[in-house]
matplotlib code that plots the C-alpha trace (Angstrom):
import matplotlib.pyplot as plt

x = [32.3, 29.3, 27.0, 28.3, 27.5, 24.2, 22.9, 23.9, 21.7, 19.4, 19.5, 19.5, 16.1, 14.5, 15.3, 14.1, 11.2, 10.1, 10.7, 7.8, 5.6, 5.7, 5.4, 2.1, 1.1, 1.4, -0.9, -3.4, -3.5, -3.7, -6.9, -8.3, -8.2, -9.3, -12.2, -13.2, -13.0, -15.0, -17.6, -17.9, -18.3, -20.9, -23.0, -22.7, -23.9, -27.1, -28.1, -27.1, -30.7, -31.3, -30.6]
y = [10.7, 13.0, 10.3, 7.6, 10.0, 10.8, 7.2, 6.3, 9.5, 7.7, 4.4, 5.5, 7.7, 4.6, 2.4, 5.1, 5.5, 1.8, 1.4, 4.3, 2.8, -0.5, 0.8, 2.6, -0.2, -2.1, 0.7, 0.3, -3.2, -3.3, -0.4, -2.8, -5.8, -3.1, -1.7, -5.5, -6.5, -3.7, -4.3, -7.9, -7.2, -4.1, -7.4, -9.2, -6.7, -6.3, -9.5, -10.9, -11.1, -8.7, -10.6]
z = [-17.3, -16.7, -18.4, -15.6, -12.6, -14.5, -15.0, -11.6, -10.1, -12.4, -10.9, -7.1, -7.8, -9.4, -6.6, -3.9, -5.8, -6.3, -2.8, -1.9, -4.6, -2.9, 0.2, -1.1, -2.1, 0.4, 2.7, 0.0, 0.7, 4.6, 4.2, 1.4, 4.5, 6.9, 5.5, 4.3, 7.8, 9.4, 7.0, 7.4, 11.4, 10.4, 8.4, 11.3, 13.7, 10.9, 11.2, 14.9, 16.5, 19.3, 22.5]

ax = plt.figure().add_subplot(projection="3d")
ax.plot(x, y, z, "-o")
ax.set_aspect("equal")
plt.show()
């Protein structure tokens, strides 16, 4: 019995836990897209003739 109750506190951790990883991973993603982006407008700015 104690082995059921022990693989089942097994298997809710892992599914909490994937869940954060994604969600890590998906914050690493949206900075990645971020910092691309402000970068690509900081080019821009460097090479837009003065006006």
């Amino acid at each position: 019995m104690a082995g059921i109750w022990r693989d089942f506190a097994i298997a809710v951790i892992t599914a909490f836990r994937r869940r954060n990883e994604r969600a890590i991973s998906d914050e690493r993603g949206r900075a990645v897209e971020r910092l691309a982006e402000e970068t690509i407008r900081r080019e821009c700015r460097a090479t837009d003739p003065p006006e």
